[in-house]
C-alpha positions in Angstrom: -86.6 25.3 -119.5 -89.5 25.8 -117.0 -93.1 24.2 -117.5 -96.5 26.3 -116.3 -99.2 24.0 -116.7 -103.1 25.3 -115.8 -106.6 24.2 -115.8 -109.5 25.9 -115.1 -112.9 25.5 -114.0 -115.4 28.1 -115.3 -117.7 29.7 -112.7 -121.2 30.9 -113.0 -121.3 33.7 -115.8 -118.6 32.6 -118.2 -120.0 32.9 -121.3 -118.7 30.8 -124.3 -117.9 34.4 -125.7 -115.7 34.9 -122.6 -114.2 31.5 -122.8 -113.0 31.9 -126.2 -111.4 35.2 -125.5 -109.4 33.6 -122.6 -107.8 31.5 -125.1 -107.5 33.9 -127.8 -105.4 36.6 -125.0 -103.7 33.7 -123.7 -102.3 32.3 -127.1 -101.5 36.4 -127.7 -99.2 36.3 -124.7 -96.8 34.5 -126.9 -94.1 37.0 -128.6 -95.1 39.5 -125.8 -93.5 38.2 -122.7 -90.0 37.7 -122.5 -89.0 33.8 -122.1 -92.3 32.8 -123.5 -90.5 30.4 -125.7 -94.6 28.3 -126.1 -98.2 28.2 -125.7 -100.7 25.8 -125.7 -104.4 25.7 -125.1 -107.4 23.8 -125.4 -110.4 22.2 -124.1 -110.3 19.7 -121.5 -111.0 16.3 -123.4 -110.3 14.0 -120.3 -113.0 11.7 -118.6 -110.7 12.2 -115.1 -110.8 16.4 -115.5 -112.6 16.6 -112.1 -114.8 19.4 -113.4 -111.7 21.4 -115.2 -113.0 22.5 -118.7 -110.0 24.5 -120.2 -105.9 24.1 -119.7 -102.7 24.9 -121.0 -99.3 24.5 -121.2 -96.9 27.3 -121.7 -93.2 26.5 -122.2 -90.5 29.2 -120.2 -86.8 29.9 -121.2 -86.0 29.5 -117.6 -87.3 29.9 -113.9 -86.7 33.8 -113.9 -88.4 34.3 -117.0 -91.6 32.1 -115.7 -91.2 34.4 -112.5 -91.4 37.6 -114.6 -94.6 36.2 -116.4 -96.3 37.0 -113.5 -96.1 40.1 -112.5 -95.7 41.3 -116.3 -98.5 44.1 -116.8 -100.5 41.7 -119.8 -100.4 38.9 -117.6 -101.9 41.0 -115.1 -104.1 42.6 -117.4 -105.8 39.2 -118.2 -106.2 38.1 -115.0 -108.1 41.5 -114.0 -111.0 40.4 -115.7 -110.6 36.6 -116.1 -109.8 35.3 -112.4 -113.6 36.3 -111.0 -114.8 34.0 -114.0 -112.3 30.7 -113.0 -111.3 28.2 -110.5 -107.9 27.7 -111.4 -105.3 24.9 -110.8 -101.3 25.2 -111.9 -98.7 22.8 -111.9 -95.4 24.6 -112.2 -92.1 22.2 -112.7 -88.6 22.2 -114.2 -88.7 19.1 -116.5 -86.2 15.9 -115.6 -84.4 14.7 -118.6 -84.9 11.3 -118.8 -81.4 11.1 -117.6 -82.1 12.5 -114.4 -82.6 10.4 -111.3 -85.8 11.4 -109.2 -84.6 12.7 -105.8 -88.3 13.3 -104.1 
């Protein structure tokens, strides 16, 4: 499994209208990307969110199938019109199992 965690700070002109479609077309992306096995979304709810107003977390088969996420054309599609609107930040990670032993 492969975790692709974002949050994003909306710029001047995001409309509430254009928020909710983000989430709406993100959410969509599930069942239409290969190795999209889940996807969640919501608004930010934390008093430490440094300004980020929106995140998610979207759940990957594997590495390669994250990979492919990005260049597949409805990721790229969404990102045509939403990355003038964000400040985005990703944390990208294969989870340890709580077996694992940290090595850095």
């Amino acid at each position: 499994m492969y975790v692709h965690t974002f949050a994003l700070k909306w710029k001047a002109g995001a409309t509430e209208e254009l928020k909710q479609r983000a989430a709406r077309e993100i959410v969509a992306l599930q069942g239409r990307i290969p190795g999209l096995l889940e996807t969640h979304v919501g608004k930010n709810a934390s008093p430490r969110g440094k300004g980020h107003e929106f995140g998610g977390v979207m759940l990957f088969r594997d590495k390669p199938a994250f990979e492919g996420y990005f260049t597949h054309p409805l990721h790229e599609e969404l990102l045509a019109w939403l990355l003038p609107l964000i400040d985005p930040t990703d944390l990208d990670f294969e989870p340890m199992s709580s077996k694992a032993e940290f090595k850095g």
